[in-house]
N, C-alpha and C positions, 0 to 999 in steps of 0.2 A: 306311519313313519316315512314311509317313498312317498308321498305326497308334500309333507313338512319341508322333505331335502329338496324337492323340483320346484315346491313353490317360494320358497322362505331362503332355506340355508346358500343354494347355490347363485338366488338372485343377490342377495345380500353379502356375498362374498365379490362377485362381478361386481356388484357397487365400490366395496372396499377396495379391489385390485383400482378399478378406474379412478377414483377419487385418490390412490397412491399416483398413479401415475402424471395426471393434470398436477401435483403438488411436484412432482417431483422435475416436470417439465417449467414449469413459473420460476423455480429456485434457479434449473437453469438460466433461466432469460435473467432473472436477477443478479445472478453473482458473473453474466459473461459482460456485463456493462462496464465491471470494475471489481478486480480481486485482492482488493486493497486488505480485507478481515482475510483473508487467507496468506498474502505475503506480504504485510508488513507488519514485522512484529514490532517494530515503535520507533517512533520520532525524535527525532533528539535539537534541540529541547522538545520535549512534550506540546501539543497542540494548548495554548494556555499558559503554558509554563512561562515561570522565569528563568534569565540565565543572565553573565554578564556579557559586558559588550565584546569581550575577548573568546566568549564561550562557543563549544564547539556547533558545531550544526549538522546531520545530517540526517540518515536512515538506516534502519537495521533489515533487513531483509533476509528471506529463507535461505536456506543455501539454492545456490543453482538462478539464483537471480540478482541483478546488478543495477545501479541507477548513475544517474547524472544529475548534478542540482544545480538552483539556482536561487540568489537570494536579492529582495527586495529587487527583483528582476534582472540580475549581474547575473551570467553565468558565467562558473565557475570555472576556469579552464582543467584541462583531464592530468596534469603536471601538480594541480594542489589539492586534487583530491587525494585522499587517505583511505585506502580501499584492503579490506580484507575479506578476498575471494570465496573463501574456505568458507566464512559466517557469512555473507551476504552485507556487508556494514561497509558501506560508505560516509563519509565524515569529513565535515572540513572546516578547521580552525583559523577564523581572520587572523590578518597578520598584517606589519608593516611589507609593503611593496605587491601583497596580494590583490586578485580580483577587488575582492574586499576586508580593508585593512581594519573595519571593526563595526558592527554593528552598532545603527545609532539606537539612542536611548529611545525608550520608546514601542513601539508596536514596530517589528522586523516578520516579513512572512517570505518560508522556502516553499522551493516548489521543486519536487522529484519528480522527474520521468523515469520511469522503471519500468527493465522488460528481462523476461526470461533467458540468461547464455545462451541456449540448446537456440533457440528461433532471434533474437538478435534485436536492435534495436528497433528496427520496422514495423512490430509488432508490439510498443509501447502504451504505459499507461500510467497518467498523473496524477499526484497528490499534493495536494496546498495543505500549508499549514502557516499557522503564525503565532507568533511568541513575544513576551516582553524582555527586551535587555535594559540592563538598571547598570 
């Protein structure tokens, strides 16, 4: 049996500890590129989606994080967004007199830059998407 464990059990566990670790070391390299599957819980409209040309636009995010958008490359001044802190959800409804007073018919694509409260905007990270308005 003390041969089994010196030859067998303890090498084959050292393999299993290292082979956790190399996995768990890539994930990070993976997810510090971009932590979009972790803080963004959804789009709005949806990547794909339709919406009308009046409809809203923006991002929902975890709590403790916030964004800026911008759409068909307008950004959005910090006055028309519609921001609720508490949920992480920023949003914002064209309008007559706004940035942009309506989306055209068509393929319209937003772009968030989103970054953590706690560390601030300098520390940002961006998500495109795009949508059809009918």
């Amino acid at each position: 049996m003390p041969k089994l464990v010196k030859f067998v059990i303890i090498p084959g566990l050292l393999l299993v500890v290292l082979a956790t670790v190399l996995v768990s070391i890539q994930l990070d390299a993976d997810s510090g590129s971009s932590p979009d599957a972790l803080v963004i819980e959804r789009l709005l409209p949806g990547e794909a989606d339709k919406t009308l040309q009046q409809g809203e636009v923006g991002i929902d995010l975890i709590a403790g994080w916030t964004a800026e958008l911008s759409i068909n490359e307008t950004a959005i001044p910090e006055d028309e967004l519609d921001r609720v802190v508490d949920l992480g959800l920023v949003t914002f409804r064209p309008g007559p007199g706004k940035a942009v007073e309506y989306l055209v018919a068509g393929q319209n694509c937003a772009k968030a830059t989103y970054w953590q409260v706690a560390t601030g905007p300098e520390q940002s990270f961006t998500r495109s998407w795009c949508f059809t308005a009918v």
